[in-house]
Every structure is written in structure tokens, then in C-alpha cells.
C-alpha positions as CSV (number, residue, x, y, z in Angstrom):
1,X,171.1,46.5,-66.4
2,X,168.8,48.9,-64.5
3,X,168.7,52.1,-64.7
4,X,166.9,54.5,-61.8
5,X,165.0,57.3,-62.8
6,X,163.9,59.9,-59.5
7,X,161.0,61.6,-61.1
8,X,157.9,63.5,-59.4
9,X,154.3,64.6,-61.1
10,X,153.4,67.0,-62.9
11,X,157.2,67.7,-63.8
12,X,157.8,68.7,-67.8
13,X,161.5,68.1,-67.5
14,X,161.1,64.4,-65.8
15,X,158.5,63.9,-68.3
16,X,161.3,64.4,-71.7
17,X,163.7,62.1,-69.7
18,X,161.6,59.6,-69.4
19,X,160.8,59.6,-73.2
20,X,164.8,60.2,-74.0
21,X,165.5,56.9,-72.1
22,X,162.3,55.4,-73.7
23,X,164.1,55.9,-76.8
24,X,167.9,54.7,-75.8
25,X,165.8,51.3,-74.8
26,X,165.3,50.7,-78.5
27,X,168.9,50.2,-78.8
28,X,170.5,49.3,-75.5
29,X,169.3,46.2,-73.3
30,X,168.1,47.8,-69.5
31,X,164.9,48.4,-67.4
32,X,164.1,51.5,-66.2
33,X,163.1,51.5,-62.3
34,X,161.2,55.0,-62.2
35,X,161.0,56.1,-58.6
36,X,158.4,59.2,-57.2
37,X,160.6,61.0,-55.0
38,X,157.7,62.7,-53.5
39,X,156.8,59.2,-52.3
40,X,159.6,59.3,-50.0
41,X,161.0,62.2,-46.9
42,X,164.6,61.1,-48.0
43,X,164.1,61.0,-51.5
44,X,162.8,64.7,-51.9
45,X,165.6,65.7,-49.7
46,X,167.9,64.1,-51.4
47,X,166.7,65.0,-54.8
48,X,164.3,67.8,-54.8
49,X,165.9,70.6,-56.5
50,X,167.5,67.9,-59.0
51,X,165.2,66.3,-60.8
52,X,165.1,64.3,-62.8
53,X,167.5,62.1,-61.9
54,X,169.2,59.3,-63.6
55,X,171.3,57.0,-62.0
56,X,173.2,53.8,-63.3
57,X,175.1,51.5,-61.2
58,X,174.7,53.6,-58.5
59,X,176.2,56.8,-59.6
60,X,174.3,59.8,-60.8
61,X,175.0,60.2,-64.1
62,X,172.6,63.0,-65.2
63,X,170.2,65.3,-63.9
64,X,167.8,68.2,-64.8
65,X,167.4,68.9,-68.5
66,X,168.6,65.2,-69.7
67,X,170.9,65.2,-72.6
68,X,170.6,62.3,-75.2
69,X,174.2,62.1,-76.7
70,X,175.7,62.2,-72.8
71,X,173.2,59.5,-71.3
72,X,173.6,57.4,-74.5
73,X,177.2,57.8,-73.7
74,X,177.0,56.5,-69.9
75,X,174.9,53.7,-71.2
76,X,177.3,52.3,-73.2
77,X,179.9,52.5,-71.0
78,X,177.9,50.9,-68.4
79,X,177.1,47.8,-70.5
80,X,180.7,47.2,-71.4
């Protein structure tokens, strides 16, 4: 399973996601596809004020301050 991350640089926030679903990778089978949003006129439309985002099966499932127990929560779900 992947799992999108919309991220920028320099942000704190995307920064603790990254290392939340670092973590939940110990335990659950799926890639992470990290994406810049600056890299892309849609993306930072789409996402600016948002991020991070993460997104599984094509649904946005979190955003902002990620919270462990709810994305661990989604991920399971997702690989049933």
C-alpha cells in the first residue's frame, strides 16, 4: 500500500509526520510517496494552508498536527 505525504521545507509539523509514519512502518507493510507541494502550482493551491498532508487510497485521512493513534487507525483499516 502507498501512502502520500504533501510536505514542503523547512516545515516543523511536516517534519513530526514524517517521523510518526516512519514509526507506524515498523509495524504495518506500506511506502511512503512524500511529495513537495511547493514543487507544484496545483499542489500549493490545493494544499498550502494544510500541510502536512496524508492521504491513503486517495482520501485525505489527516492533516496538520498528525495524530499517531488516528493514522495508526486509518492504516489498519486500509490494509484490511
Amino acid at each position: 500500500m502507498e501512502v502520500n505525504y504533501y510536505t514542503r521545507n523547512k516545515c516543523e509539523l511536516c517534519e513530526e509526520g514524517k517521523l510518526l509514519l516512519q514509526l507506524l512502518q515498523e509495524e504495518y507493510p506500506f511506502e511512503i510517496i512524500e511529495k513537495d507541494i511547493d514543487a507544484s502550482d496545483e499542489l500549493t493551491e490545493k494544499f498550502g494552508l494544510m500541510i502536512p498532508v496524508v492521504e491513503i487510497n486517495g482520501e485525505i485521512v489527516q492533516y496538520g498536527r498528525i495524530d499517531l493513534a488516528a493514522l495508526e487507525k486509518e492504516l489498519k483499516e486500509n490494509l484490511k
